[in-house]
C-alpha positions in Angstrom: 94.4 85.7 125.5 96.3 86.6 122.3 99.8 85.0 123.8 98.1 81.5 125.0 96.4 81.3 121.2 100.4 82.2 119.8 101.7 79.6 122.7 98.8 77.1 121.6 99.9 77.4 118.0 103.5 77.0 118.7 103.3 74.1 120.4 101.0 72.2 118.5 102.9 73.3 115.1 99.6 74.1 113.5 100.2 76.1 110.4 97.9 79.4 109.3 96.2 80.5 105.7 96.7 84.4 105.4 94.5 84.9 102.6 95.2 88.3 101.2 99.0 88.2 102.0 100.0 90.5 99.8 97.9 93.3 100.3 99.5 95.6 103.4 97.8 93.7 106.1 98.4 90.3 105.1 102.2 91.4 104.6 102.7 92.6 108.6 100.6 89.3 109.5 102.9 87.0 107.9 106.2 88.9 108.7 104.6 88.7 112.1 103.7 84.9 112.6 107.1 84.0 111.2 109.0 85.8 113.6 106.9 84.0 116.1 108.1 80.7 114.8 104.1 80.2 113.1 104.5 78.1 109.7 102.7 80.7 107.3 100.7 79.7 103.9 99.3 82.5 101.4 96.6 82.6 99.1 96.4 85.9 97.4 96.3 88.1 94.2 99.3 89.1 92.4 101.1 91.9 94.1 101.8 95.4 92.7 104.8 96.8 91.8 104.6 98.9 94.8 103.1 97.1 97.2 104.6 96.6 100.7 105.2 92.8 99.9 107.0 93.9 96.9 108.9 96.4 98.5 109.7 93.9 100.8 111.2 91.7 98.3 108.9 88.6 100.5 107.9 86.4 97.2 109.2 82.8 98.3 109.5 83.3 101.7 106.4 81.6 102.7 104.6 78.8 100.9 102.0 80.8 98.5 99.2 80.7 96.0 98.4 83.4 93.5 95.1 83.7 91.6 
């Protein structure tokens, strides 16, 4: 089920909203769907200093919107 909904999105070059993609969830979700070939938006707070997406050094690596 979960690799026909990544096949389905693949092919039909939808793009997904991870809201919350800087907390440590959203992080692994968008460095997952990008290594899946997934276009990836974020809508999120500011991340921490030590945050996993800071640590990660992924600011600008996917199109994203901080409140």
């Amino acid at each position: 089920m979960v690799q026909e909904l990544i096949s389905n999105l693949k092919e039909s070059g939808t793009s997904v909203l991870i809201t919350g993609h800087t907390g440590f969830k959203g992080t692994w979700m968008t460095l997952l769907l990008e290594r899946l070939g997934i276009k990836v938006y974020g809508y999120s707070l500011e991340p921490t200093t030590t945050s996993l997406y800071t640590r990660l050094d992924r600011f600008d690596k996917i199109v994203e919107v901080f409140d």
